[in-house]
N, C-alpha and C positions, 0 to 999 in steps of 0.2 A: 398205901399209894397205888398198888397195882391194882389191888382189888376198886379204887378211883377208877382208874384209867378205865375196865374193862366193863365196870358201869357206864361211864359216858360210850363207851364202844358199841355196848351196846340199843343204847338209847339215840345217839345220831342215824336220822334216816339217810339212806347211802343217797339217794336221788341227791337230797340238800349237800350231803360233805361232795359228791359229787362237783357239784353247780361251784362250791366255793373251789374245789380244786381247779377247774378250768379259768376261772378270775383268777388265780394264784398263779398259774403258769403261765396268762396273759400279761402278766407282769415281768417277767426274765428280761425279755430283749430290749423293754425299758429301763430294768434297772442296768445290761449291761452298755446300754448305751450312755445313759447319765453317767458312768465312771468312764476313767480316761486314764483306769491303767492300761497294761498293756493286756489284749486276749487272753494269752497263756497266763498272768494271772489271776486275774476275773474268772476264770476257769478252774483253775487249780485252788484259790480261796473257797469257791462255791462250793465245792466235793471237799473240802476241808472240814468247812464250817459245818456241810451237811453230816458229813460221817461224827464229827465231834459230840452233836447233836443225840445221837441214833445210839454211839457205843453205848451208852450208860445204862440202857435200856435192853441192848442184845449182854451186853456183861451180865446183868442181873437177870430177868426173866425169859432170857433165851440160852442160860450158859449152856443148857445142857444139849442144843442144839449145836451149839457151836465146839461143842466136843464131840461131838460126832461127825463132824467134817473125815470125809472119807479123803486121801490123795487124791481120787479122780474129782471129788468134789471142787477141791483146791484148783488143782489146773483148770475145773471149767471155767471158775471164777476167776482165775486171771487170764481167760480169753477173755472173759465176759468185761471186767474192769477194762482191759484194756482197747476194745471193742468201743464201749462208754467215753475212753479220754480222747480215742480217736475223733469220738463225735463231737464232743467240746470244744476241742481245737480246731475243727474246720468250719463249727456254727461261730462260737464266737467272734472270729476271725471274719466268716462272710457279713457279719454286722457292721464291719468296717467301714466296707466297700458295695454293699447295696441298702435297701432299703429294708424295712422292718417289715411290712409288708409282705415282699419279695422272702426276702430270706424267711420270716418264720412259715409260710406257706410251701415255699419248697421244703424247707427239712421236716416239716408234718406231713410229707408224704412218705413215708418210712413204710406204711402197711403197706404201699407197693411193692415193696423190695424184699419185706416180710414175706408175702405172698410167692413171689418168683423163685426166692430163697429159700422155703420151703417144698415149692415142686423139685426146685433144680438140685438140692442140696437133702434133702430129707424123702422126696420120693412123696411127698403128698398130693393130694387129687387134686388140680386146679379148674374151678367149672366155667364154664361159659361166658356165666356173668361178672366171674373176679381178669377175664381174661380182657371183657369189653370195660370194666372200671379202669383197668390197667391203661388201657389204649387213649381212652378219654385222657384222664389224666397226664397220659406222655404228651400228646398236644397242648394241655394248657401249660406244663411246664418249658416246653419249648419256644411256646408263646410268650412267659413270665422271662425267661431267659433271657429272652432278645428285647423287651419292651423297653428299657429305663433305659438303653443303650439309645433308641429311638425317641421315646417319648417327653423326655428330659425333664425327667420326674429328679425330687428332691433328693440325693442319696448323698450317704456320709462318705465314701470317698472316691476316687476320678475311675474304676471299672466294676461298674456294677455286675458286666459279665462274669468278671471275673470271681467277687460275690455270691453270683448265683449260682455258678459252680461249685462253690465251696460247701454253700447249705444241700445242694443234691449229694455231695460227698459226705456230708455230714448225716444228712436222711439213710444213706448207704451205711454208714457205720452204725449208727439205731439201731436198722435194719441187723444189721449184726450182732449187735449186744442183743437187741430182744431172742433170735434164732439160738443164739449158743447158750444165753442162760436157760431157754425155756425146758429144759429137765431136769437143773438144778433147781429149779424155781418150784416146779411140782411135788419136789420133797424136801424141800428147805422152810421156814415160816419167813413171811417176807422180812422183820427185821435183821433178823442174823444174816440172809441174803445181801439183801441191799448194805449192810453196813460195810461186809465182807467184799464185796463189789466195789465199795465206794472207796475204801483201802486201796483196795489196786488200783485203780484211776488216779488215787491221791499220787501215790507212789510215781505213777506215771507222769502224771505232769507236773511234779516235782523234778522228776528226773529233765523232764523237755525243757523246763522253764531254766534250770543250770545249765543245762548244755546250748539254748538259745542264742542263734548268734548277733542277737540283739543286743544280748545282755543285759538282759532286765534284773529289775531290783525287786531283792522280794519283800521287804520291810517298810523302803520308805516312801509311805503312804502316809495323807489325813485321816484325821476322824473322818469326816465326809465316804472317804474312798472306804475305808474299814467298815465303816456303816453301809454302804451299797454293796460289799461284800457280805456279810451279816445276810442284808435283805436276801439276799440271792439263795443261801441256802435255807431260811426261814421260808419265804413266800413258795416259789417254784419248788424248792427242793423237798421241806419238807408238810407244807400244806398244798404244794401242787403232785407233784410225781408219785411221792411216799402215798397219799390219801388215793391218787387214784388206784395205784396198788391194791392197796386197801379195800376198793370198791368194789375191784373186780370178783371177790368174794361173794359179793351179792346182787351183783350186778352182772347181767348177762354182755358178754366181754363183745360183741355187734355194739349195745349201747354205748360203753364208755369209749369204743374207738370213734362213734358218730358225735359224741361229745365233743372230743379231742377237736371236734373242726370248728368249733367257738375259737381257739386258741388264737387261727391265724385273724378271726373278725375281730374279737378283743385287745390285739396287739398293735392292730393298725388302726384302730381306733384312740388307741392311747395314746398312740407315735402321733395323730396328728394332733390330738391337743397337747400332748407334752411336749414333742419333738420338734411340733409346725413341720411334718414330714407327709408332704402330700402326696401319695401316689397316682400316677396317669392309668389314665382310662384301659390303654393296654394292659395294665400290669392290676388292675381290677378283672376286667373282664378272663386274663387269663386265670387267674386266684378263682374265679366263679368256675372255671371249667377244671382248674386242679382239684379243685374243694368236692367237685359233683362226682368224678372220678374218685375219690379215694372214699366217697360215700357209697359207693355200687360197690365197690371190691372191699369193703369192710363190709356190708350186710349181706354179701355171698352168702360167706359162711355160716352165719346165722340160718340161709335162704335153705342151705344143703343141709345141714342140720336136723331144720324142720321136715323134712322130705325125708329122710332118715328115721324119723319120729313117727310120720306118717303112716311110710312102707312096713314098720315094724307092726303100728296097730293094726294094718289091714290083715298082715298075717298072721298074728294074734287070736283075729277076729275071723278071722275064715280057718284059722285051726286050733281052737281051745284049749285044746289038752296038750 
């Protein structure tokens, strides 16, 4: 069966698993809006369903990965998990109260936060043009922000502002999960990562969903709801996020973050024929100028990169030996 899998692994062109990953993940804020449990858990099912998924496979042909889990391993990963549940619970949650739209375009701006979080927090070089991505981007979000408040565009419930805040919150804690795990990630194989991650999160918003002073029920659900739980960790979790994972292997990591901005076009696309979720002109227009912004400050890097690539052949080449 493995030696299956690692033939198809090898035979998928990343471009294509690619292309399906980003339709996969254009699917999430549909499926969490067609159920109508409660956020915390649509959230907690999804990281359920997905880790359930994944263990069988880190058990078996990663065990010996996951024996070598160092202490400090462990702790980064429940930063990292719980970094991940924080995000779930403020994205899910802004689905509520804004638009599909809205919300999945602000919380795909995370490589913003990536970015600042990385200078601010790590000491990395930030260049010019991940500084002007940045700025672009803060005006169309501030734009996106205030629009549905204005424009009285279609949203699921009565503060979209409040909504939109939620998904920048959310973008913010991505932001996070991505910064903390990325040293665990460079010596870990993605499965036994991600499942180990997906543990803590589970944990995590198990814990939030008992202590919620909602009091939500964890059980009693339909087929229907159980079924759009299922979806969530099949489609997004594990032929959206897991594959692009996946890609980044052979995919130069500029590309799949420029990818990633399919996500919010595919999403508000779906919203409006599944959802009849229209969004105002404001709340496009601003999406156009978040989208253009987090496409400049994702192909920085790539930009600095090559310029590094450059300077080396020149010197190379003006000194041989």
């Amino acid at each position: 069966m493995l030696h299956v899998a690692e033939q198809i692994e090898d035979e998928v062109p990343p471009m294509a698993a690619l292309a399906v990953a980003i339709v996969a993940v254009s699917t999430s804020a549909i499926l969490i809006e067609l159920s109508s449990a409660p956020s915390i858990i649509k959230a907690l099912y999804r990281v359920l369903f997905t880790t359930l998924l994944l263990a069988p496979l880190a058990l078996t042909r990663y065990r010996d990965d996951l024996r070598n889990f160092s202490r400090r391993d462990f702790f980064v990963a429940i930063v990292t998990g719980v970094a991940l549940a924080a995000h779930f619970v403020t994205w899910f949650e802004s689905l509520e109260w804004t638009t599909v739209a809205a919300s999945v375009t602000l919380v795909q701006s995370q490589p913003l936060f990536v970015a600042f979080g990385a200078w601010a927090l790590l000491d990395e070089r930030v260049t010019r043009r991940t500084v002007i991505g940045i700025g672009i981007a803060l005006v169309g979000m501030v734009g996106m922000s205030f629009a549905d408040v204005f424009s009285g565009a279609v949203v699921a419930g009565e503060n979209p502002l409040y909504g939109n805040a939620l998904a920048v919150i959310g973008a913010i804690a991505a932001a996070g999960y991505v910064l903390a795990g990325r040293s665990l990630r460079q010596r870990v194989s993605l499965v036994p990562y991600v499942t180990v991650v997906y543990s803590v999160c589970t944990a995590v918003l198990f814990f939030v969903a008992l202590t919620s002073e909602a009091e939500v029920a964890l059980t009693a659900y339909g087929t229907r709801e159980w079924l759009l739980f299922l979806g969530m960790a099949v489609g997004p979790g594990i032929f959206g996020h897991t594959v692009i994972n996946w890609a980044l292997k052979y995919v130069e990591s500029s590309v799949v973050s420029v990818s990633l901005l399919g996500e919010p076009v595919g999403s508000t696309l779906l919203a409006l024929f599944v959802l009849d979720q229209v969004p105002g002109s404001a709340t496009i227009l601003g999406g156009i100028v978040v989208l253009a912004g987090i496409y400049v400050t994702s192909t920085a890097e790539d930009e600095t990169v090559e310029t590094n690539e450059r300077k080396v052949k020149q010197e190379t080449t003006e000194n041989p030996d």
